[in-house]
C-alpha positions, 0 to 999 in steps of 0.5 A: 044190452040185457047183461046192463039190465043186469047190472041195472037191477043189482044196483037197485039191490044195493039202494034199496036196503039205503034206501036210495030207491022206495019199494014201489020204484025197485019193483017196478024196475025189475018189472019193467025189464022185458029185453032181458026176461024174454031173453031168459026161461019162462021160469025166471020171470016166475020167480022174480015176480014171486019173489017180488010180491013176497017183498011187497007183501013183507013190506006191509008188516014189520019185520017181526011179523012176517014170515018174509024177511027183506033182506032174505028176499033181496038174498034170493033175487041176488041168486036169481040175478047171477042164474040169469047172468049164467043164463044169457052167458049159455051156462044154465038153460 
């Protein structure tokens, strides 16, 4: 169940940059995964909601002048999602 949670949210990376998903959707969906982020380390649930609000913060401002670029950010949730896969494979605590 929480690996197709997996594959749930890395499908949503894919929609966002094509904007097949508006912000507010995307977010909300990496949110809601309660199955898979109580399955995991505290820390994940740390880091995704970081990174998260710095995409909410980075969409009020074009992409000059923020600090936050989207598709760095969507780089990085990219990474988380692989950490939490080895996560719940028992290959990273």
């Amino acid at each position: 169940m929480a690996i197709h949670n997996l594959e749930r949210l890395r499908q949503t990376l894919q929609e966002l940059p094509r904007r097949q998903i508006a912000l507010d959707a995307f977010c909300q969906t990496w949110r809601q995964q309660e199955t898979l982020l109580n399955q995991l380390p505290p820390r994940y649930r740390q880091v995704m909601e970081d990174l998260l609000r710095r995409l909410e913060t980075g969409s009020q401002f074009s992409e000059e002048s923020c600090s936050y670029s989207q598709h760095e950010l969507l780089d990085n949730l990219a990474v988380w999602l692989d950490k939490a896969h080895d996560a719940m494979q028992g290959h990273v605590g």
